[in-house]
FIKOL-39935 format. One record per atom (N, C-alpha, C, O): residue in one letter; x, y, z; atom name. Coordinates in Angstrom, 3 decimals. Example, Ala and Ser with C-alpha at 12.3 -4.5 7.8 and 13.67 -1.06 7.14 Angstrom:
BEGIN
+----+----------+----------+----------+----+
| aa |     east |    north |       up | at |
+----+----------+----------+----------+----+
|  A |   13.190 |   -5.690 |    7.800 |  N |
|  A |   12.300 |   -4.500 |    7.800 | CA |
|  A |   13.200 |   -3.300 |    7.800 |  C |
|  A |   14.236 |   -3.319 |    8.465 |  O |
|  S |   12.850 |   -2.250 |    7.080 |  N |
|  S |   13.670 |   -1.060 |    7.140 | CA |
|  S |   12.900 |    0.030 |    7.870 |  C |
|  S |   13.409 |    1.138 |    8.039 |  O |
+----+----------+----------+----------+----+
This chain:
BEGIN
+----+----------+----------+----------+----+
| aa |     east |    north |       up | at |
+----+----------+----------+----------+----+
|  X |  115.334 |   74.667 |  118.797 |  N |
|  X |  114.437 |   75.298 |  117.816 | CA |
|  X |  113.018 |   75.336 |  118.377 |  C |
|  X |  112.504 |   74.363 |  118.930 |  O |
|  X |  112.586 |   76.179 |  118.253 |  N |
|  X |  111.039 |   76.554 |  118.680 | CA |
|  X |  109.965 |   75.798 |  117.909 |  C |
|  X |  109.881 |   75.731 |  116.683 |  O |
|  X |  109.016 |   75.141 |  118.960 |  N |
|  X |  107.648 |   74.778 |  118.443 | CA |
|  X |  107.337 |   75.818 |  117.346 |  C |
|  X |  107.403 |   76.993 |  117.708 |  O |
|  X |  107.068 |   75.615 |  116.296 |  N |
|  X |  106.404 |   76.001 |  114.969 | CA |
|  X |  105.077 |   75.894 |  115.067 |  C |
|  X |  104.605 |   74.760 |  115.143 |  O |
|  X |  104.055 |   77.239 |  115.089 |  N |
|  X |  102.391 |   77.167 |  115.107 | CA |
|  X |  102.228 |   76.218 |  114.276 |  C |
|  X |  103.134 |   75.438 |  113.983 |  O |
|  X |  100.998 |   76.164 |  113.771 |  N |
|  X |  100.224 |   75.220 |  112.665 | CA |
|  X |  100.462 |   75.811 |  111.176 |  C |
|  X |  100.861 |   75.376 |  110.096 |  O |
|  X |   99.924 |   77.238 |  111.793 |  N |
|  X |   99.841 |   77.570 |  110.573 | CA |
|  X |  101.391 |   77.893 |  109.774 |  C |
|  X |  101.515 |   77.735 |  108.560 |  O |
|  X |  102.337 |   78.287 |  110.518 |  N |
|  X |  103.452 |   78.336 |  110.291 | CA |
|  X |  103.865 |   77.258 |  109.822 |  C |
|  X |  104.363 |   77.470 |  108.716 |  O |
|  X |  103.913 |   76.063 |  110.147 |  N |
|  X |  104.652 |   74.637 |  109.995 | CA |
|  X |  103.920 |   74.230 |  108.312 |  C |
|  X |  104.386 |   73.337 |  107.605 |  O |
|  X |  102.791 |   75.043 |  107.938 |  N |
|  X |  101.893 |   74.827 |  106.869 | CA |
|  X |  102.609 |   75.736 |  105.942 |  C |
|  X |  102.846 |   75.214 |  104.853 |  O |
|  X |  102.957 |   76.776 |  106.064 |  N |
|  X |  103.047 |   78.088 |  105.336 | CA |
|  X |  104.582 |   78.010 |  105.219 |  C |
|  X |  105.272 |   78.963 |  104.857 |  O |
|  X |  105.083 |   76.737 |  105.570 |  N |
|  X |  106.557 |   76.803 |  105.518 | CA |
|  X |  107.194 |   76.225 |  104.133 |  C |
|  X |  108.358 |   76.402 |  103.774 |  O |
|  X |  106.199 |   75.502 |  103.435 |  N |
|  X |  106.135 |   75.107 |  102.016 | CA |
|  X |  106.000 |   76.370 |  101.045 |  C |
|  X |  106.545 |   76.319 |   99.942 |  O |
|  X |  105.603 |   76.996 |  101.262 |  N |
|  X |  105.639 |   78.316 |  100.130 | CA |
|  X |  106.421 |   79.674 |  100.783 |  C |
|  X |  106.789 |   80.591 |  100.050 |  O |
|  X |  106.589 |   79.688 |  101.973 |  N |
|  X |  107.097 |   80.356 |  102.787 | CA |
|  X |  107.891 |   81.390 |  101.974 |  C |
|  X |  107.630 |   82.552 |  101.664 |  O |
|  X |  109.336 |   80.297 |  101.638 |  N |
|  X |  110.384 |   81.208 |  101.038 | CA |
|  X |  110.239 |   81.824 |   99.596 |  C |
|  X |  110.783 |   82.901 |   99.352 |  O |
|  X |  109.393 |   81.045 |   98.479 |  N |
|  X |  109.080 |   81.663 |   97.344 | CA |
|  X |  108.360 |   82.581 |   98.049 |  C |
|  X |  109.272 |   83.289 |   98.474 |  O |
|  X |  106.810 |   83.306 |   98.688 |  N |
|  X |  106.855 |   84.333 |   99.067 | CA |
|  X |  107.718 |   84.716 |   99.473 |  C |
|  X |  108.046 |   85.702 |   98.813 |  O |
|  X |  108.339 |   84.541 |  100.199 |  N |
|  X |  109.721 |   85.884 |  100.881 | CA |
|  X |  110.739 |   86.413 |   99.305 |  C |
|  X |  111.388 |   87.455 |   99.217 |  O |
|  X |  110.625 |   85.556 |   98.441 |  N |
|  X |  111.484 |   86.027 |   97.225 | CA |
|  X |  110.707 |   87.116 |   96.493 |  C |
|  X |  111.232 |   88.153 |   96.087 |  O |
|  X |  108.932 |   86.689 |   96.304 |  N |
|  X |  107.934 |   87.850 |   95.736 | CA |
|  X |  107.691 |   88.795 |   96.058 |  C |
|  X |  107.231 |   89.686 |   95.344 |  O |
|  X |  108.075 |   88.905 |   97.927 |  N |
|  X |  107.803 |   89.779 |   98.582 | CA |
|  X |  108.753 |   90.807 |   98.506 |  C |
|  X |  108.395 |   91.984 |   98.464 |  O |
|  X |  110.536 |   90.296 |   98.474 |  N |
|  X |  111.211 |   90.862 |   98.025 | CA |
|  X |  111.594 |   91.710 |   97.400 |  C |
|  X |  112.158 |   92.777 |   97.642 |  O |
|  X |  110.975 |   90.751 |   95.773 |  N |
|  X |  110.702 |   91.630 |   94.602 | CA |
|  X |  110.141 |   93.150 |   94.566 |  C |
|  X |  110.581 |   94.264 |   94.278 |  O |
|  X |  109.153 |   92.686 |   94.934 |  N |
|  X |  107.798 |   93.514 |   95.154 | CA |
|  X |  108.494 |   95.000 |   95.549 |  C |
|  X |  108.499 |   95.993 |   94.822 |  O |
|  X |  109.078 |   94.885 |   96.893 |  N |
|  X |  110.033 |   96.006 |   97.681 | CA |
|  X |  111.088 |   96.682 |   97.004 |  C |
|  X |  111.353 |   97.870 |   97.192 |  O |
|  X |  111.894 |   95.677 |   95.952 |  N |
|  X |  112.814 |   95.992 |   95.606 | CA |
|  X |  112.408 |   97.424 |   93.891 |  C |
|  X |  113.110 |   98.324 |   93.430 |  O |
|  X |  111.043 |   96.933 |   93.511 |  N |
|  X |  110.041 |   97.799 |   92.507 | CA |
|  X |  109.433 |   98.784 |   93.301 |  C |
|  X |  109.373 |   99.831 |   92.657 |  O |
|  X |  108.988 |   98.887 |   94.353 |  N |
|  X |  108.114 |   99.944 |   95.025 | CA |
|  X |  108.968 |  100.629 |   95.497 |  C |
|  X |  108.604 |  101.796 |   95.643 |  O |
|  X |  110.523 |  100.296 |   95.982 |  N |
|  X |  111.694 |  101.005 |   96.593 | CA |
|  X |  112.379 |  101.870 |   94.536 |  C |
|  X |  113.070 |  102.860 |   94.298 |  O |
|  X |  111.986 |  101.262 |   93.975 |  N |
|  X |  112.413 |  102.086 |   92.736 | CA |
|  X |  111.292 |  103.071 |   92.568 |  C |
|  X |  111.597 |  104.250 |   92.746 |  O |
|  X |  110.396 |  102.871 |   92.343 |  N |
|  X |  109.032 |  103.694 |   92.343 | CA |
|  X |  109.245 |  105.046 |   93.093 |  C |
|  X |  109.509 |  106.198 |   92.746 |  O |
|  X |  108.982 |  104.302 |   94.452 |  N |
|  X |  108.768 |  105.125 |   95.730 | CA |
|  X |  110.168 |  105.228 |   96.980 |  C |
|  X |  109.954 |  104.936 |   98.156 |  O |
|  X |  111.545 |  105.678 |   96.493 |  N |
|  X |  112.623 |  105.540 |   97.465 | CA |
|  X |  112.407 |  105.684 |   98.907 |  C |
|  X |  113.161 |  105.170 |   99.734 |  O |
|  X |  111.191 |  106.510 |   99.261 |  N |
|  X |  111.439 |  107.068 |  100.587 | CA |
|  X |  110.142 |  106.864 |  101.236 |  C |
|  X |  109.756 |  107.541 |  102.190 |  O |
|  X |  109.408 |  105.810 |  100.634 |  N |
|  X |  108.381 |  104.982 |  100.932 | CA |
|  X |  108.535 |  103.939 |  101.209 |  C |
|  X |  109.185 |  103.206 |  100.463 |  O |
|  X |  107.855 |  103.359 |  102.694 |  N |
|  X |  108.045 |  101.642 |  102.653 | CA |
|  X |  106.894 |  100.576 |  102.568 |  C |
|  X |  106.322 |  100.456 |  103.651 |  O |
|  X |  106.430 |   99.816 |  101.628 |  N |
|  X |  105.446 |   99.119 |  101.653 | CA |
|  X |  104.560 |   98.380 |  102.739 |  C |
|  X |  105.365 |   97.658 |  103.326 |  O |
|  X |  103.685 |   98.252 |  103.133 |  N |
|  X |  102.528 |   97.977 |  103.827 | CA |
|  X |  102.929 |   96.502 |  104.173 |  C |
|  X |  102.948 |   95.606 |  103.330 |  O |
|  X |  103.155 |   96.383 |  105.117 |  N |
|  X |  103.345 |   95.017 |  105.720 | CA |
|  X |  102.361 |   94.000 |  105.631 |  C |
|  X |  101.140 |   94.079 |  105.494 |  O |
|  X |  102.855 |   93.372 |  105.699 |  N |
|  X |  101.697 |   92.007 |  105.485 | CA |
|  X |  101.076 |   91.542 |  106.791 |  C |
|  X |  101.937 |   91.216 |  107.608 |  O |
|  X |   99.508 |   91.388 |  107.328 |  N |
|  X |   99.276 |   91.818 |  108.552 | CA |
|  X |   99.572 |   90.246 |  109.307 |  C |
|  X |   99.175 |   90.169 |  110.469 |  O |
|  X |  100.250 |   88.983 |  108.709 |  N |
|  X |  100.700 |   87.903 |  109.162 | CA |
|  X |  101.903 |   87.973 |  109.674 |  C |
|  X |  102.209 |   86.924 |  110.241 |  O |
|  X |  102.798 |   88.873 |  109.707 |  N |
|  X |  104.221 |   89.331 |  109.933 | CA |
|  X |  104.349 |   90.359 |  111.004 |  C |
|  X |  105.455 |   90.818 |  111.290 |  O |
+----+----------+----------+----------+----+
């Protein structure tokens, strides 16, 4: 397994609830907007 940055090894506590909001989020803007894809998050 790979050395984990700092900030990563930090951001790994909320990590996955974001990845569930972020989810969300896609899964409403993909209803909204089908053939649109939301703006990435510039940490990713």
């Amino acid at each position: 397994m790979p050395i984990k940055h700092p900030m990563e090894r930090k951001n790994m506590e909320y990590s996955q609830q974001y990845h569930d909001e972020l989810e969300q989020d896609c899964r409403e803007w993909l209803i909204d907007k089908p053939f649109e894809l939301p703006p990435q998050p510039t940490e990713f």
